[in-house]
C-alpha positions as CSV (number, residue, x, y, z in Angstrom):
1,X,2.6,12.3,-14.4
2,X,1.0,10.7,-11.5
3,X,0.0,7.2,-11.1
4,X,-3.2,5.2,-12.0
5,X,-4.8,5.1,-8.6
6,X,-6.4,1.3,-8.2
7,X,-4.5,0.3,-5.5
8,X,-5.9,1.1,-1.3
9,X,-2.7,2.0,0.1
10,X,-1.8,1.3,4.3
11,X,0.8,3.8,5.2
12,X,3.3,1.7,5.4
13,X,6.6,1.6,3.1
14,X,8.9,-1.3,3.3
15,X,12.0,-0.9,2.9
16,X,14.3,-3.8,3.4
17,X,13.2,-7.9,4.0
18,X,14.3,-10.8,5.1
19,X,12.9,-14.4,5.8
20,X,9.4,-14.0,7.4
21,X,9.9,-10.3,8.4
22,X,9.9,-6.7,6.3
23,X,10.9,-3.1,8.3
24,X,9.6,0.0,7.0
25,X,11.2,3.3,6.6
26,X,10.3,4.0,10.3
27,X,12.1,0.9,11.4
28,X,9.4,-0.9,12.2
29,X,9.7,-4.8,11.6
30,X,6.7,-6.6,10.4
31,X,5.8,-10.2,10.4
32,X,4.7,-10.5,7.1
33,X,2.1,-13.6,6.5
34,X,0.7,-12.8,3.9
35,X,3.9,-13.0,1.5
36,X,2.7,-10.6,-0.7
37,X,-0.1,-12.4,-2.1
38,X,1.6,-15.7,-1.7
39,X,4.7,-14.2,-3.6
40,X,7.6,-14.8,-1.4
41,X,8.0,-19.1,-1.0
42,X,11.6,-19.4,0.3
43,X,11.5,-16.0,2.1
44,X,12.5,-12.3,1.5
45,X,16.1,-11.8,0.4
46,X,17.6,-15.3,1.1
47,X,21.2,-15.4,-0.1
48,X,21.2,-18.3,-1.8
49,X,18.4,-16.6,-4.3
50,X,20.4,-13.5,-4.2
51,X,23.4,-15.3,-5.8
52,X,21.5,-16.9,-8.0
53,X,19.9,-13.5,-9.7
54,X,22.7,-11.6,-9.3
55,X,25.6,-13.8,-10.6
56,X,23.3,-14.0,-13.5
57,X,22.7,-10.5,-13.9
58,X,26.5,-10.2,-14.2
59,X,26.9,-12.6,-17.2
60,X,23.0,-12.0,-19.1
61,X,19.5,-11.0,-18.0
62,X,17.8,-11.2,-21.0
63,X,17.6,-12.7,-24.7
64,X,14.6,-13.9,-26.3
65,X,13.7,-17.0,-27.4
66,X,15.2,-17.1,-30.8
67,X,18.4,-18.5,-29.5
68,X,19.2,-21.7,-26.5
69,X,18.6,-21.0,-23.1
70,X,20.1,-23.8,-21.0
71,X,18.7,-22.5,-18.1
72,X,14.6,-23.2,-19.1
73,X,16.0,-27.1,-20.1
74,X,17.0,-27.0,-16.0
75,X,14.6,-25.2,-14.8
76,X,12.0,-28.0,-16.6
77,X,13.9,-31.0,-15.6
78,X,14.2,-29.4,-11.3
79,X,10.1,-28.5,-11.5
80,X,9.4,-32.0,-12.9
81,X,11.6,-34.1,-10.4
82,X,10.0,-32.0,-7.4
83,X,6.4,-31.7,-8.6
84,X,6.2,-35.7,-9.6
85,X,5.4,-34.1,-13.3
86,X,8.6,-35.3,-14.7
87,X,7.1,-36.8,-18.2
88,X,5.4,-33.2,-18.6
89,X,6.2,-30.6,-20.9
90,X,6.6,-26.7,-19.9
91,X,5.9,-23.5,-21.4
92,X,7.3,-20.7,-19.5
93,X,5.6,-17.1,-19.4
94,X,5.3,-13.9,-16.9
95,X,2.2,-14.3,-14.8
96,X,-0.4,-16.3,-13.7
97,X,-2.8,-14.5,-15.7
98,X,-0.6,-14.9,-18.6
99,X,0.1,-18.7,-17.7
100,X,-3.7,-19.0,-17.6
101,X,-4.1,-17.6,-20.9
102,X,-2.2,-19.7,-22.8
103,X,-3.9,-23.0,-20.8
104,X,-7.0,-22.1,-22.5
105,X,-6.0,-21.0,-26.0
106,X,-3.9,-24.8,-25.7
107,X,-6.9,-26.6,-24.3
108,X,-8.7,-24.8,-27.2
109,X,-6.2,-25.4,-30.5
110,X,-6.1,-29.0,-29.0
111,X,-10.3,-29.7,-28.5
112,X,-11.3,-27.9,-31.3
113,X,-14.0,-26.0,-28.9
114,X,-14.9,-22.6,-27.7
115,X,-16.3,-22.9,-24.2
116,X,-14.8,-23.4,-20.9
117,X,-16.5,-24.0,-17.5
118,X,-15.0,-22.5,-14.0
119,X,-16.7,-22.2,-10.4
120,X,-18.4,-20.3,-8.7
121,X,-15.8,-17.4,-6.3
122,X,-13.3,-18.1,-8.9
123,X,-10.1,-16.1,-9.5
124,X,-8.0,-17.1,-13.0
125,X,-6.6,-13.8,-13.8
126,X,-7.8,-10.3,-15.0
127,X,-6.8,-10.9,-18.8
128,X,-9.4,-11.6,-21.7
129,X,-10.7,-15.0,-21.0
130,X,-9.5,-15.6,-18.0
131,X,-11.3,-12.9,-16.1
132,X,-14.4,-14.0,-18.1
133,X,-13.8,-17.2,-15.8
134,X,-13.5,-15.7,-12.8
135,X,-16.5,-14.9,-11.0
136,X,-16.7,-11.3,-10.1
137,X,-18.6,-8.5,-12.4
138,X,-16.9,-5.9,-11.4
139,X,-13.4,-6.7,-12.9
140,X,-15.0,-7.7,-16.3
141,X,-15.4,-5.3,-18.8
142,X,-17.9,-5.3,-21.5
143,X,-15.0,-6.7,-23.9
144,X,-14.2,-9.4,-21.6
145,X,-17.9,-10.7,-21.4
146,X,-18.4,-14.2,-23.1
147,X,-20.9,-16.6,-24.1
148,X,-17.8,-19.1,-24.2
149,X,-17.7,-18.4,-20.0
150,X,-19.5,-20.9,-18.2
151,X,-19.2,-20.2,-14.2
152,X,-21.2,-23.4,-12.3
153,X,-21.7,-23.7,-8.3
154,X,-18.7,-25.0,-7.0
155,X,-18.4,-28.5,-5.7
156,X,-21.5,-29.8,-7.7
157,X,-20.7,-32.4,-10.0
158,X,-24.0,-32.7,-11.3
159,X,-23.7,-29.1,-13.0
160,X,-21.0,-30.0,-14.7
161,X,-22.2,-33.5,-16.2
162,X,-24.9,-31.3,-17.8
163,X,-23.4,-28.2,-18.8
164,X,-20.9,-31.2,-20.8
165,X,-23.8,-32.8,-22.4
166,X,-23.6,-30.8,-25.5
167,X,-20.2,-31.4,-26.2
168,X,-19.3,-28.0,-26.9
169,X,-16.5,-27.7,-23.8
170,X,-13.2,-27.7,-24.3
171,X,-12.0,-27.3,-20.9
172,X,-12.9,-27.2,-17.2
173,X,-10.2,-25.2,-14.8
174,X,-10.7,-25.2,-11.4
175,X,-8.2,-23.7,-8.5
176,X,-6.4,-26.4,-6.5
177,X,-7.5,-24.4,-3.4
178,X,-9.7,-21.3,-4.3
179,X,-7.6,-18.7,-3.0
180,X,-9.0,-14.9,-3.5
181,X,-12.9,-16.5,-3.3
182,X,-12.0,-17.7,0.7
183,X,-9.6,-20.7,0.8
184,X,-12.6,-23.1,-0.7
185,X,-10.9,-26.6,-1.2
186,X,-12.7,-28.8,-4.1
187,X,-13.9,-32.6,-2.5
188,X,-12.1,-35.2,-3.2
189,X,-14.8,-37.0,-5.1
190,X,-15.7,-33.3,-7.3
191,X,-12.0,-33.3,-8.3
192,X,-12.3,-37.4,-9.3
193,X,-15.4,-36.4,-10.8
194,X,-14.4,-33.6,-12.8
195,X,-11.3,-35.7,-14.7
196,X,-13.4,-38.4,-15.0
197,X,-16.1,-35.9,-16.6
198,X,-13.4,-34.5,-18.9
199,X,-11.9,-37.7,-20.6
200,X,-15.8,-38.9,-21.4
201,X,-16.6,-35.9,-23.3
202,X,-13.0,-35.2,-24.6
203,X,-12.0,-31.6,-22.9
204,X,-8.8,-30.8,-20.9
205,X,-8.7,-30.7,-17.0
206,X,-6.8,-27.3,-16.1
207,X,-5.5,-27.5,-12.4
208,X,-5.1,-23.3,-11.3
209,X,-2.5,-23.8,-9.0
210,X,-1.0,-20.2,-9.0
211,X,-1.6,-19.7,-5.6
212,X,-2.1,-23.0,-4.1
213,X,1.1,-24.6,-6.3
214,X,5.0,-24.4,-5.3
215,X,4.4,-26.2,-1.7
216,X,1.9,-23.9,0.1
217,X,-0.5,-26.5,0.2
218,X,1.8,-29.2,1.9
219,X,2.2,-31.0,-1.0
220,X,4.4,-29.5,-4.7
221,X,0.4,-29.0,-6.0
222,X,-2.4,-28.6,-3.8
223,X,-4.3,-31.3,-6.3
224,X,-2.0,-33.9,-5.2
225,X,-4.1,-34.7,-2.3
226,X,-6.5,-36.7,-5.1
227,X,-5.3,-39.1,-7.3
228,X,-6.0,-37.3,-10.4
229,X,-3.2,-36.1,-13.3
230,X,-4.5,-32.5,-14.8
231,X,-3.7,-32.2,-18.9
232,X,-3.0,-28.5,-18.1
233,X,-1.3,-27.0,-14.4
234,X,-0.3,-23.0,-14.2
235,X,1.7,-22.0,-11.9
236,X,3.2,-18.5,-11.0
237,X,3.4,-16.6,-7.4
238,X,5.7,-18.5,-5.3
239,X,7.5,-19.8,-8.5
240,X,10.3,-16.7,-8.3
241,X,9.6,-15.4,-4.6
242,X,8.9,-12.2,-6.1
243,X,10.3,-12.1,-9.7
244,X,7.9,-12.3,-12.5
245,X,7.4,-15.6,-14.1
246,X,5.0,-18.0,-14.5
247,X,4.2,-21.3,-16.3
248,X,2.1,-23.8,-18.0
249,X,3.0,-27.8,-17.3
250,X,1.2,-29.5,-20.7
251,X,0.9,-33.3,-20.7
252,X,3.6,-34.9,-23.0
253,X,0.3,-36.2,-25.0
254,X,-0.1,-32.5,-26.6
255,X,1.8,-32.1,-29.4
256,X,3.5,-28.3,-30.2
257,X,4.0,-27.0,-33.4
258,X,6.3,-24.1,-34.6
259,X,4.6,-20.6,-33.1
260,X,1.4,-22.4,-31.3
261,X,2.5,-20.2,-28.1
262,X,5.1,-17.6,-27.5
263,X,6.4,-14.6,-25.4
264,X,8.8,-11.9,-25.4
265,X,10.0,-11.9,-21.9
266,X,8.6,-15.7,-20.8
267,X,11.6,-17.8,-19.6
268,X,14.5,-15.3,-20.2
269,X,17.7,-16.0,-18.1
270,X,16.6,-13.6,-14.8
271,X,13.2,-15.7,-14.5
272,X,15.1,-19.2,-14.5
273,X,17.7,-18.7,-12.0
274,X,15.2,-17.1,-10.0
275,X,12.6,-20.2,-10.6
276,X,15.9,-22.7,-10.2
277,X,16.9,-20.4,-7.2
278,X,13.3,-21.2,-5.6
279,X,12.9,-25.2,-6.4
280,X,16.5,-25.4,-4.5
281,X,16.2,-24.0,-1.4
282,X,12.8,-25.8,-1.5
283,X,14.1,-29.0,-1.3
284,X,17.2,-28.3,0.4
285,X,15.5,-26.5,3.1
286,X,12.5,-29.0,3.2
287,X,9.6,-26.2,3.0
288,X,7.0,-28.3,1.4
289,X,7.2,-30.4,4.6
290,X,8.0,-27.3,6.9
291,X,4.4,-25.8,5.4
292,X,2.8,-28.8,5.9
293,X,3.7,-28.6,9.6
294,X,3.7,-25.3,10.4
295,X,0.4,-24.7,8.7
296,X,-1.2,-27.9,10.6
297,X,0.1,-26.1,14.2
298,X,-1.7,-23.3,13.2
299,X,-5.0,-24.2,11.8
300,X,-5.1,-26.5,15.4
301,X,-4.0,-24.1,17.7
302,X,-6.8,-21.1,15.7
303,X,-9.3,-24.0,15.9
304,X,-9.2,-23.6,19.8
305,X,-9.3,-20.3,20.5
306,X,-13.2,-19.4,19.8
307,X,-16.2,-20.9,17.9
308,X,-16.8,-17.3,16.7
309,X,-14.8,-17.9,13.3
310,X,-13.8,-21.3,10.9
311,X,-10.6,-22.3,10.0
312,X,-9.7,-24.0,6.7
313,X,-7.2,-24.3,4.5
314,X,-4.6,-26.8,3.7
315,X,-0.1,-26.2,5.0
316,X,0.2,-22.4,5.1
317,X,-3.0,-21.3,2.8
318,X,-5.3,-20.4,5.7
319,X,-8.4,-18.7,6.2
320,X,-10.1,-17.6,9.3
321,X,-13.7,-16.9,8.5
322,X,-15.7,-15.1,10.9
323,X,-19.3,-13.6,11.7
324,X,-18.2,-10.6,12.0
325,X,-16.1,-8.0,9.7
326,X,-12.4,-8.4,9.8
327,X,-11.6,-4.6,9.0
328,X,-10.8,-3.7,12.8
329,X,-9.4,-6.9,13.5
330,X,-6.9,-6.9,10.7
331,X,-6.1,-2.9,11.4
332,X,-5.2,-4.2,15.0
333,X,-2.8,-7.0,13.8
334,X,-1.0,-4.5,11.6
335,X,-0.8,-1.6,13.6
336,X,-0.7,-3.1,17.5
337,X,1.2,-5.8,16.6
338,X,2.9,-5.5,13.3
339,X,2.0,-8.3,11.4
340,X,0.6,-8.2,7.8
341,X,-2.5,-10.3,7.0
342,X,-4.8,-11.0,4.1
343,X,-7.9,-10.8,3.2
344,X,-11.2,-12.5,1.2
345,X,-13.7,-10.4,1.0
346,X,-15.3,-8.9,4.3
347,X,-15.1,-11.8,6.6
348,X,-12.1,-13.9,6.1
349,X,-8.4,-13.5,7.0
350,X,-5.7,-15.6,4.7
351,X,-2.5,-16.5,6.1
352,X,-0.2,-16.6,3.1
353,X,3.1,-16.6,5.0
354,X,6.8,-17.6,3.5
355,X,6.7,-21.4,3.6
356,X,10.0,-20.6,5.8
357,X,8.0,-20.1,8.7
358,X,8.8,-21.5,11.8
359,X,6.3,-23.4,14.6
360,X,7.9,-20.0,16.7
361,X,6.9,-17.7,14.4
362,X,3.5,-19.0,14.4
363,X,3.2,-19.1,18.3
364,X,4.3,-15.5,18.4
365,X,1.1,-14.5,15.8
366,X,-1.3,-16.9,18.2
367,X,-0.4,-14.7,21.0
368,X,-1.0,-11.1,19.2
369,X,-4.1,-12.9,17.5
370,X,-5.8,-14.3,20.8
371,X,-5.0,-10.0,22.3
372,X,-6.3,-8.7,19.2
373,X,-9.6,-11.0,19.3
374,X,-9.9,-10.2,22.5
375,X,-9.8,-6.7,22.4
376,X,-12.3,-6.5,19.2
377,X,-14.9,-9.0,20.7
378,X,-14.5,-6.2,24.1
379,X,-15.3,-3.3,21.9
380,X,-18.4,-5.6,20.0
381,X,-19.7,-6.5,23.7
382,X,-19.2,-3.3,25.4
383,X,-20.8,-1.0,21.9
């Protein structure tokens, strides 16, 4: 058997991590920021998390949820002290996909309603309906097509007021910070707009914040730059720095019943001290205010280097969108300079780094990006 081949490959194997770098099988050491599609929060291997999984594995790894689990009731009460969402309620699962999921089968058992509006370049998932919200045909298969799908320009409030008129809608969901579409941050008055839309013609407000949640933004949710409390938050990525788990934070106003949601491997006892692993060194280590710094350094010091690309973003969710295509520039990072990057489609770099990383760190990628502009805008100049 061979495997299912989706995946473009660099020749590149990592073989051990730790913090902000990964070495390969050749020994090479990479700066890794791009965290492995904002995956690793805290950074790669830090001992604290490796106690935490491992002294765990040593007593249990898994039971399902037929029987207690201490661990979820503390895993719950950490996420809502950090995230300011203490009165909320959480529902634990695998993925963001998965936690996205089960925010719109909620929003609809709780509405009554079938349809659901997203945004234009949005990315929920690649599951059922949450790929029918995400706005790019070629990841939806015939199956996954829905009337129920409504995708509206992004940022336009006026869209929304009328696609609600019919009161049909039982939830709008909308990325924090659209992350896979380019690092597209909602207005603050679209995001006021939207909750204010919601309660008027009674549907849910889902906040996406897999990728922009868990401190990347600056703040626990990148939402919290609006004064505005979501019915429905997902989270997942840099929720277990690289072990499956994800989650759905439900206003206490929703009510559960008996068998309304559930999961096989959701919340089982790896996932929480993982998740409880993360939210510690979090605030013990201060990385919600060490993104928001390092992440302002950056965009600033980017921002002066040429008028050839825009920066935007919001801590350490970046994106450097240029006039040109990134391919050689990015190939020139990784291979010159050893330092992984990401991408939005053809034009746009993220930065999805650990929030670990340090002013320093940052500096050093400056220097290797200001050499590896250079050297591109040479080869554009000189044909």
């Amino acid at each position: 058997m061979k495997l299912f081949d989706v995946y473009p490959l660099f020749d590149i194997t990592p073989e051990r991590a730790q913090g902000c770098y990964v070495w390969d099988t050749n020994g090479d050491k990479y700066l890794d920021l791009y965290g492995g599609h904002a995956v690793i929060s805290i950074g790669h291997s830090h001992p604290h998390y490796i106690n935490r999984v491992s002294g765990q594995l040593n007593k249990i790894g898994f039971y399902s949820n037929s029987v207690q689990n201490p661990l979820q009731a503390e895993l719950a009460q950490k996420l809502g002290r950090q995230s300011g969402y203490g009165d909320y309620q959480l529902f634990l699962c695998n993925s963001g996909a998965e936690a996205n999921e089960n925010a719109i089968k909620l929003a609809s058992f709780i509405t009554g309603k079938k349809k659901f509006i997203s945004f234009k370049k949005a990315f929920h998932g690649r599951t059922s309906m949450a790929v029918a919200l995400t706005d790019n045909p070629k990841i939806i298969a015939p199956v996954n097509e829905s009337l129920n799908a409504i995708i509206l320009p992004f940022n336009n409030i006026d869209e929304v007021e009328k696609a609600l008129a019919e009161n049909e809608v039982a939830a709008i969901i909308i990325e924090g910070i659209q992350g896979v579409g380019g690092i597209n941050i909602p207005e603050e008055r679209f995001l006021m707009g939207l909750g204010s839309l919601a309660k008027k013609h009674n549907c849910l407000l889902i906040l996406d914040e897999i990728q922009s949640g868990y401190g990347r933004s600056g703040k626990f949710f990148a939402h919290q730059y609006v004064d505005i409390s979501p019915d429905l938050i997902t989270v997942a990525k840099g929720m277990g720095n690289g072990f499956p788990v994800g989650g759905v934070l439900i206003h206490p106003g929703i009510k559960p019943w008996a068998g309304m949601l559930g999961t096989t491997f959701g919340g089982n006892h790896l996932a929480c001290a993982a998740s409880i692993a993360v939210l510690e060194v979090m605030e013990s280590e201060k990385l919600i205010e060490n993104a928001e710094n390092t992440g302002n350094f950056l965009m600033k010091e980017l921002s002066q280097i040429s008028n050839e690309y825009k920066v935007r973003g919001k801590g350490l969710m970046i994106g450097l969108e240029f006039r040109f295509e990134i391919q050689q520039l990015r190939r020139i990072l990784l291979n010159d300079y050893k330092i992984f990057t990401g991408v939005s489609g053809k034009n746009m770099i993220r930065l999805l780094p650990p929030l670990s990383l340090s002013i320093s760190q940052a500096g050093d990628f400056i220097q290797a990006f200001k050499k590896a502009f250079a050297c591109v805008k040479l080869v554009e100049e000189t044909g």
